[in-house]
C-alpha positions in Angstrom: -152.0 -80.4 -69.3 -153.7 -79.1 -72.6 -151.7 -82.6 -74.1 -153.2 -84.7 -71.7 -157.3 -83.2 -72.1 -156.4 -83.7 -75.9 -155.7 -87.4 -75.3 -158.3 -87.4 -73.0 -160.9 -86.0 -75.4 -159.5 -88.1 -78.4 -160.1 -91.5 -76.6 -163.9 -89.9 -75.6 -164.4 -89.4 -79.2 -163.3 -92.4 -80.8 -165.4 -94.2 -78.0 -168.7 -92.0 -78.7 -168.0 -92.3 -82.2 -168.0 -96.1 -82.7 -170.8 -95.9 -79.5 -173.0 -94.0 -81.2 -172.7 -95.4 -84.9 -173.0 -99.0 -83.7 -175.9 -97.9 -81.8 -177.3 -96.0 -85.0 -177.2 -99.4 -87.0 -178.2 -101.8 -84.5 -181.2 -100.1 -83.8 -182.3 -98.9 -87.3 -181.5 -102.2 -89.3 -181.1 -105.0 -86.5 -183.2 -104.5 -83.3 -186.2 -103.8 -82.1 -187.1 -101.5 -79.3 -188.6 -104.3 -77.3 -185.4 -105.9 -77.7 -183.1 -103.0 -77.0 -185.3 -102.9 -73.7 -184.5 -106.5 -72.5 -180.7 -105.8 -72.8 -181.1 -102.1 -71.1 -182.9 -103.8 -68.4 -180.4 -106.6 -68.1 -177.6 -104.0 -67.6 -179.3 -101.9 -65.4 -179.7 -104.8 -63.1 -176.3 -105.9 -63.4 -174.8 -102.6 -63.1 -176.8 -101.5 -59.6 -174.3 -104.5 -58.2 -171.0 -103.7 -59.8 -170.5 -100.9 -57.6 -168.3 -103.2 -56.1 -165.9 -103.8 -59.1 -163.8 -101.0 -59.2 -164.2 -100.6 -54.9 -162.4 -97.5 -55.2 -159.5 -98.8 -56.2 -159.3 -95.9 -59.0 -159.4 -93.4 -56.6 -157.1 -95.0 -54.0 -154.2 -95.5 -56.4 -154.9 -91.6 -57.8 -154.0 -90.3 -54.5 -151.9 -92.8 -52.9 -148.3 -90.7 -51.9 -146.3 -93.2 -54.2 -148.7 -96.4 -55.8 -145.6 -98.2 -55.2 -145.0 -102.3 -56.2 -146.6 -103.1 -53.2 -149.5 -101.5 -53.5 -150.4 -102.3 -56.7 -150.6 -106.0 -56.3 -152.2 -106.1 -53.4 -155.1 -103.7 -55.8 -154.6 -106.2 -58.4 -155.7 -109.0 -56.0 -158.8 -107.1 -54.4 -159.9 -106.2 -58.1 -159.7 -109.9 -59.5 -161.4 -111.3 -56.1 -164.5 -108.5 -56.2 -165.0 -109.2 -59.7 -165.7 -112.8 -58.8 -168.0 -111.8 -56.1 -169.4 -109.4 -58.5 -170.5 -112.1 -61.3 -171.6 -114.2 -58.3 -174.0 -111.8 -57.6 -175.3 -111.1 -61.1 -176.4 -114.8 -61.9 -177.7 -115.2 -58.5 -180.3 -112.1 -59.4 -180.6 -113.6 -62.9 -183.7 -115.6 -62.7 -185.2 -113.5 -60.0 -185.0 -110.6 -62.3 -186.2 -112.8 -65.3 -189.3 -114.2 -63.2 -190.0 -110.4 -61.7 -190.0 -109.2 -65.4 -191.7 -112.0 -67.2 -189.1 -112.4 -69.4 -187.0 -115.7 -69.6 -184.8 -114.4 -72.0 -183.2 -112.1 -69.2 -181.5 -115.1 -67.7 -178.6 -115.7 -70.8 -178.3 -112.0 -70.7 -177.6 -111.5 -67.2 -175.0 -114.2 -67.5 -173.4 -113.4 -70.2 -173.2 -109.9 -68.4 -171.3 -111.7 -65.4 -169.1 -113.3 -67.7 -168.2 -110.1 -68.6 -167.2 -108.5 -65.6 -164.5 -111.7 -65.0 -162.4 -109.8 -67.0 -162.4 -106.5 -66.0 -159.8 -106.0 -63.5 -157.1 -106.4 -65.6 -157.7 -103.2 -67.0 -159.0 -101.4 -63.6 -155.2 -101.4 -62.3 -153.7 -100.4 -65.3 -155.8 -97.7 -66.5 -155.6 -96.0 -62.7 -151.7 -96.2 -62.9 -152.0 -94.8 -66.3 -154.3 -91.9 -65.1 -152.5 -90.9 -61.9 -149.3 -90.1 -64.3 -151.6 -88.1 -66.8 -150.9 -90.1 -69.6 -153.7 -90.7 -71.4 -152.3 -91.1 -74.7 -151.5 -94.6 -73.3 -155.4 -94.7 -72.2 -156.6 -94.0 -75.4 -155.4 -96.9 -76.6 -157.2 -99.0 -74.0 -160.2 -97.4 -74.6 -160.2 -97.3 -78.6 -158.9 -100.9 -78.8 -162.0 -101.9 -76.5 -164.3 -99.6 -78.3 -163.3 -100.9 -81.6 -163.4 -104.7 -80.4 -167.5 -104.0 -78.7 -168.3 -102.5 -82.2 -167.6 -104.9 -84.5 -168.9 -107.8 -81.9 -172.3 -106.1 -81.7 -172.4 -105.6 -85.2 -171.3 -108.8 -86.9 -173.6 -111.0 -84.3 -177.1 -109.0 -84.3 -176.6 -109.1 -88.5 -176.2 -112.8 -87.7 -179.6 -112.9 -85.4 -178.4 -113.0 -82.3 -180.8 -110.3 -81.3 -180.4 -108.5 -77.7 -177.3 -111.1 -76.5 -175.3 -109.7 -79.2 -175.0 -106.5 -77.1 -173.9 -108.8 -73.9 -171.3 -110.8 -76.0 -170.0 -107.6 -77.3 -169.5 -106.5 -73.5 -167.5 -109.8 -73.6 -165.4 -108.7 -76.2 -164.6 -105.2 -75.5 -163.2 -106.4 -71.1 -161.0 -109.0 -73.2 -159.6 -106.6 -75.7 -159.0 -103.6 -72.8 -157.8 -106.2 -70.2 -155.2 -107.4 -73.2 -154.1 -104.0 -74.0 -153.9 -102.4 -70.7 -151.8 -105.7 -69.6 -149.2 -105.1 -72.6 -149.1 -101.7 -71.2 -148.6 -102.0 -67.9 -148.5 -105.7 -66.6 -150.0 -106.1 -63.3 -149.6 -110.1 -62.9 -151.6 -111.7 -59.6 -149.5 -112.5 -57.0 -150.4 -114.6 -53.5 -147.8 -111.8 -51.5 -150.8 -110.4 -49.6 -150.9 -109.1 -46.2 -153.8 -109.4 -44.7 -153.1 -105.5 -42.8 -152.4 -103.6 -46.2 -155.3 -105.5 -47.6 -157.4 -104.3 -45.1 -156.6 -101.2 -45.1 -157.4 -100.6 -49.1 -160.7 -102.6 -48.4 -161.5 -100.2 -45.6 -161.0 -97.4 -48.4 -163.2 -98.9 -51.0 -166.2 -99.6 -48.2 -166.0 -96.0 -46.9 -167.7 -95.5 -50.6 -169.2 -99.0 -52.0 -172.4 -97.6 -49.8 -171.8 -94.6 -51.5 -171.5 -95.8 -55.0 -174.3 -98.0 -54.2 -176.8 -95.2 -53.7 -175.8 -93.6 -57.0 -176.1 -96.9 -59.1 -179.5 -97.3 -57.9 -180.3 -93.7 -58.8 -178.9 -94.0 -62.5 -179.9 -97.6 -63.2 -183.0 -98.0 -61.9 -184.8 -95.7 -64.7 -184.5 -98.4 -67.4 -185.7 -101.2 -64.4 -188.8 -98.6 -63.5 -189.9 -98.2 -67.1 -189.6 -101.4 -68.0 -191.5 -102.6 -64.7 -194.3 -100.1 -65.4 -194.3 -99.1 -68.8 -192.9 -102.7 -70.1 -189.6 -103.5 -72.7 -190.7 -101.4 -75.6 -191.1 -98.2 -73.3 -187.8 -99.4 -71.9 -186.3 -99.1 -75.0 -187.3 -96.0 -76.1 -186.4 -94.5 -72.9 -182.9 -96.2 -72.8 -182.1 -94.6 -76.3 -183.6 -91.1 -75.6 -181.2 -91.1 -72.1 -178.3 -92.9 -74.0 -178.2 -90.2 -76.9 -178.7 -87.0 -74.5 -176.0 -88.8 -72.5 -173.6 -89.3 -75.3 -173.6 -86.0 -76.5 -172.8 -84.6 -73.1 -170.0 -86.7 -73.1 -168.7 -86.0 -76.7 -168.6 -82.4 -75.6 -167.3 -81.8 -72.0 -167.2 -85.2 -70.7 -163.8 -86.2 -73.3 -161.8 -83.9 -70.5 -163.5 -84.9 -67.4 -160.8 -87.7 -66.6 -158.1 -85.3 -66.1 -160.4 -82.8 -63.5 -159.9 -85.5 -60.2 -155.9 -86.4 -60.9 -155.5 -81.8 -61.6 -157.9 -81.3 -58.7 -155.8 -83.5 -56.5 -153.0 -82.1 -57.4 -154.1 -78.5 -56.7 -155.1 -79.3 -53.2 -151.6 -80.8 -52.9 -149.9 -77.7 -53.5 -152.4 -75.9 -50.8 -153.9 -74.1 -54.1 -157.7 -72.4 -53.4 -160.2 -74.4 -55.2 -162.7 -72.1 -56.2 -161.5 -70.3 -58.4 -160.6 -73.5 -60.7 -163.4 -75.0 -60.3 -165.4 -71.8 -61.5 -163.3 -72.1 -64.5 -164.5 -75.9 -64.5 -168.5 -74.7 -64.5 -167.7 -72.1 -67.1 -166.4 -74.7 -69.5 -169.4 -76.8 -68.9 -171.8 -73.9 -69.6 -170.6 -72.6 -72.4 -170.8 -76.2 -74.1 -173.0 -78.5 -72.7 -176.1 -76.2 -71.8 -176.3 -75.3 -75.9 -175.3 -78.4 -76.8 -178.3 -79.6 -75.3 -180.5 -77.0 -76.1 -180.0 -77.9 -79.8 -180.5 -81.5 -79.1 -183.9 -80.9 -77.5 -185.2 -78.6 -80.3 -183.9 -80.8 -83.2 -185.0 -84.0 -81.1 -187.7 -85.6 -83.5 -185.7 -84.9 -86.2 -182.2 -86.3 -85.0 -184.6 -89.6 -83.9 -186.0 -90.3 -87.1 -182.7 -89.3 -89.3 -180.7 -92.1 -87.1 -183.3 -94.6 -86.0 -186.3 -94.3 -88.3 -190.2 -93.9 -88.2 -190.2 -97.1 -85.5 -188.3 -94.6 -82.8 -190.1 -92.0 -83.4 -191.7 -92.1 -79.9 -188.0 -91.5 -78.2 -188.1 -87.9 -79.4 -189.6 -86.4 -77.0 -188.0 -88.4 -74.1 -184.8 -87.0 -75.6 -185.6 -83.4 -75.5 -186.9 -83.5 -71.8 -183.4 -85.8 -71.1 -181.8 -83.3 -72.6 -182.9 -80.6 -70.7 -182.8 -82.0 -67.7 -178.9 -82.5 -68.4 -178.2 -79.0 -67.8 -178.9 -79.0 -64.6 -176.7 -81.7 -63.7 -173.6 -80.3 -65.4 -174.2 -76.7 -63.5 -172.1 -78.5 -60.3 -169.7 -80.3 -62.3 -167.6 -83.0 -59.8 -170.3 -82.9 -57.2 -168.9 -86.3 -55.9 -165.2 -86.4 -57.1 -164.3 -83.2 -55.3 -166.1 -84.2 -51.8 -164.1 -87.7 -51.5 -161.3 -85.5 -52.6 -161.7 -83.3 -49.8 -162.5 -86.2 -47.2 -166.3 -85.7 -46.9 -167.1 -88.8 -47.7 -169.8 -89.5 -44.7 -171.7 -86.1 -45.5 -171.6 -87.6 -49.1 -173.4 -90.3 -48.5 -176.2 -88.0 -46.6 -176.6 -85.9 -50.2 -176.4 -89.1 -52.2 -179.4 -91.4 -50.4 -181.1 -88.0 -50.4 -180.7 -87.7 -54.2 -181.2 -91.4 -54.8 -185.0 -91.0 -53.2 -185.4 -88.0 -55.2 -184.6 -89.6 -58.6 -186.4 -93.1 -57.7 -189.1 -90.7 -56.2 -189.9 -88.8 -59.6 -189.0 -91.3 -61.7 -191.9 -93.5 -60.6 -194.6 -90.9 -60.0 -193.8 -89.7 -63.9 -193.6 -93.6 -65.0 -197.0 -94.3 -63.3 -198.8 -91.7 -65.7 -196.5 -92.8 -69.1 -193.4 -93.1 -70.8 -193.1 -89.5 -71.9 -194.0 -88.1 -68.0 -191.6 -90.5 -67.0 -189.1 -88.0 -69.4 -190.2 -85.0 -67.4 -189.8 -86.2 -64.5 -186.2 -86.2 -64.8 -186.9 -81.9 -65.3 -188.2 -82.1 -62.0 -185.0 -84.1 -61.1 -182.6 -82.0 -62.2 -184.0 -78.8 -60.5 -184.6 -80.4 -57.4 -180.6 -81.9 -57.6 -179.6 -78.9 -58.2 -180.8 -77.2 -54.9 -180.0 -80.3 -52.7 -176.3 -80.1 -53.7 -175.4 -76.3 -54.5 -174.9 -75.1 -50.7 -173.3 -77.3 -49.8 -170.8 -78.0 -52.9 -170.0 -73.8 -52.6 -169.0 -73.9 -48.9 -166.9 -77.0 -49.3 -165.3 -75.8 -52.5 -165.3 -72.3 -51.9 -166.7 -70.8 -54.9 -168.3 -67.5 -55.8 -172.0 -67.4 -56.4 -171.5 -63.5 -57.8 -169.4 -65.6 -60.6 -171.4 -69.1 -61.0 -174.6 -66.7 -61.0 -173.1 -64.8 -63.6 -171.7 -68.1 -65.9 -175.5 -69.4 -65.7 -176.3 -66.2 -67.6 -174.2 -65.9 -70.1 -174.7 -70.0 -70.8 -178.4 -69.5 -70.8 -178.1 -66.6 -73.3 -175.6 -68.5 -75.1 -177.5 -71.4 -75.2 -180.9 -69.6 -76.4 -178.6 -67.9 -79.2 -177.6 -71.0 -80.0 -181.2 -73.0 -80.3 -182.5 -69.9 -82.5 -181.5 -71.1 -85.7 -182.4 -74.5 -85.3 -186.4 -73.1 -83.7 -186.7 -71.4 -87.0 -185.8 -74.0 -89.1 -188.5 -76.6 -87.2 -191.1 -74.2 -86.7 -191.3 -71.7 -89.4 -188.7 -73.1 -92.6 -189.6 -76.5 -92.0 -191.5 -79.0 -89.5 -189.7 -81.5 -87.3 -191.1 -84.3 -89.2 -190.2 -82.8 -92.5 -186.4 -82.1 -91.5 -184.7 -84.1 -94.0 -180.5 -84.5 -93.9 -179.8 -81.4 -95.9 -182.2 -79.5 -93.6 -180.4 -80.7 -90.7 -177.3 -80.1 -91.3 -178.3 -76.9 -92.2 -179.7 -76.0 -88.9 -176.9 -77.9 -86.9 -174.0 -75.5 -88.5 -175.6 -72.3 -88.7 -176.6 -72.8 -84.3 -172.5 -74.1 -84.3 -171.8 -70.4 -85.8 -174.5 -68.9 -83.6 -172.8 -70.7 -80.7 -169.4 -68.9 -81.7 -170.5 -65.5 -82.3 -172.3 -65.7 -78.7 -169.6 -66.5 -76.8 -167.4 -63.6 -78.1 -171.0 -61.4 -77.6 -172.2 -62.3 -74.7 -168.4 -62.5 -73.4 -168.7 -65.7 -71.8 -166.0 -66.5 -68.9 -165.0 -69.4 -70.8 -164.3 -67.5 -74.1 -160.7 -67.4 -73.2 -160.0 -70.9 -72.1 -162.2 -72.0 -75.6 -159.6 -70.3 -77.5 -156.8 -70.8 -76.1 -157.7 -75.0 -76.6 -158.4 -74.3 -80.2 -155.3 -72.7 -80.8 -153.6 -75.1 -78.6 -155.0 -77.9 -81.1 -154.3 -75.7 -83.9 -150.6 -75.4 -83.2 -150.8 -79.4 -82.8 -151.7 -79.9 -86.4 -149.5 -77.5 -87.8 -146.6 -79.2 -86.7 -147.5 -82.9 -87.7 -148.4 -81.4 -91.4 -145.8 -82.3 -93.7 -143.5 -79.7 -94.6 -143.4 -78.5 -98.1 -139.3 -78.9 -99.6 -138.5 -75.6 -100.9 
């Protein structure tokens, strides 16, 4: 299992990695914010809709008893035909969204979007097969190979001008290269041998949650479609990259492993294991690397923006720091929706989703209506007020102890306070945020790392012992691929 998060984590970091660098360039030397706005706008539009691309298909191969021949072509079939109502769909909204907007230019772009979503389900099928057996050293080459392929596309076309379509042509570029890959893995050829029964029957899976997955694409997409709305594309774009970096870094810490929680969870529940007590192990790992993670980020946030993006982004700093605190409280209930379909609460699901959906849309808009930067905080106000719709109910169906998860939020907290206190000296007393240079930086980034450590030993968080045991884990795995000195 420690393998597998490995893999997992690799493939998350080569992906935030490239991410996160092309990102860097494209926005300092290439694109404007107004321009990163149209295309964050174009994608939030399309990706409301494609909800209805993957139709649970992921999930239903995860915890079908066998994923036999049989099953997997008729999932091959379903994927192809959604993806073709899917990109119907996205140019039908295209010049709707363009004309509600103002902006013609978000025609092509939606398009080109569509186009892009053609090829994705020759990489749905084989990436779930992959997952179900745990091997995600065979994902991490579907996932690098497309990361690698969307980099140097986005790259090489908004040197060349392009402007914001180079980001939709790289989208183009990154389903061809994972759909290629995952088929050279694991070939999942169409076929017409479809019963109209078994058809049904995976359809009626995926519907039991499109409504589902619907709700909670309109409550993470429709930030960018608000701001822009309200605020218009430059706002858009500064909010986009704030999100997108807080997001990123959540990822590049705890999210790298998160693949292998649903296949381990299901698993567990197979073997008529308690849940609980894993999944406080689950919001102890979380804590103890996420919450200072993004304490950091929010103190160094007007630094970090202006090291990467330059004076011209300096407005996104502080819609990072509130982003980032906000993040905290959505990792406190880590799998809030992969452990209820797990479980088979899908309906009540659905209840807690709209419910959050109107929450987040709620906020969202009162904040937008007064700025960009209360638009930020609002997403404060969000994550509290997530936090309490969800908790009860996650702890009866999971079976958790609030005397532990009570006792993990403390030590994170005082971990992640530990952990900001290096970097709160260095902008406030050494230094200034705007005077932070590189050296400064890195400075303050390493000596809150080594704060980090020494509070997690102190402070004796629950998730010390897992921590080390990874690190040694990862430790042993280099030792052994080092070249042995010949005597």
């Amino acid at each position: 299992m420690k393998a597998a998060a490995l893999w997992a984590a690799a493939s998350q970091y080569i992906q935030f990695g490239l991410q996160f660098a092309t990102s860097v360039i494209v926005s300092r030397f290439f694109l404007k914010p107004e321009e990163i706005g149209l295309f964050s706008v174009a994608l939030a539009a399309a990706m409301i809709l494609s909800v209805i691309q993957d139709f649970g298909l992921t999930r239903y191969i995860g915890r079908h008893p066998t994923a036999d021949e049989d099953t997997v072509r008729h999932c091959t079939v379903i994927a192809a035909v959604f993806s073709f109502l899917l990109a119907a769909l996205i140019l039908a909204i295209a010049w709707p969204v363009a004309h509600f907007y103002g902006e013609r230019r978000l025609f092509p772009i939606l398009g080109l979007i569509a186009a892009s979503y053609l090829l994705n389900p020759w990489s749905i099928v084989p990436v779930a097969l992959l997952s179900r057996r745990l091997d995600f050293k065979a994902t991490f080459a579907v996932n690098a190979t497309g990361s690698v392929t969307n980099s140097v596309c986005a790259l090489t076309l908004a040197a060349l001008g392009f402007s914001a379509e180079s980001l939709a042509w790289a989208m183009i570029a990154q389903a061809a290269a994972r759909a290629l890959t995952a088929q050279m893995l694991i070939p999942t050829a169409p076929s017409m041998q479809v019963r109209w029964e078994r058809a049904r029957e995976i359809i009626g899976f995926g519907s039991g949650s499109a409504l589902l997955y619907l709700s909670g694409g309109i409550g993470m997409r429709t930030p960018d479609l608000i701001v822009g709305r309200m605020q218009g594309m430059a706002a858009a774009g500064l909010f986009s990259r704030g999100v997108a970096l807080a997001a990123q870094l959540h990822y590049l810490v705890a999210g790298a492993v998160s693949s292998i929680y649903y296949p381990t969870f299901a698993r567990l529940r197979d073997e008529g294991k308690e849940l609980g007590p894993y999944y406080e192990r689950v919001v102890a790992a979380h804590g103890a690397i996420v919450w200072p993670a993004m304490a950091l980020l929010a103190v160094l946030s007007e630094p970090v923006i202006l090291l990467l993006y330059g004076p011209g982004w300096a407005g996104a700093a502080p819609l990072l720091a509130f982003v980032a605190l906000a993040e905290c409280c959505f990792v406190a209930l880590p799998l809030h929706m992969d452990l209820p379909i797990l479980l088979g609460r899908l309906r009540m699901l659905l209840w807690f989703n709209l419910a959050d959906t109107a929450l987040s849309v709620g906020t969202l808009t009162l904040g937008a209506a007064f700025g960009v930067e209360a638009a930020a905080a609002s997403r404060v106000a969000y994550g509290a007020g997530w936090f309490l719709l969800y908790a009860f109910w996650l702890q009866r169906l999971v079976g958790f102890r609030w005397r532990v998860a009570l006792k993990v939020y403390a030590a994170s907290l005082l971990v992640a306070i530990a952990t900001a206190a290096p970097a709160l000296y260095a902008v406030f007393i050494w230094r200034s945020p705007a005077t932070l240079d590189i050296y400064g930086l890195a400075v303050a980034g390493s000596t809150s790392v080594m704060a980090w450590a020494v509070a997690i030993l102190a402070f004796r968080h629950p998730a010390r012992a897992d921590i080390i045991s990874m690190a040694r884990h990862v430790l042993a795995m280099i030792s052994k691929r080092m070249p042995k000195q010949r005597a």
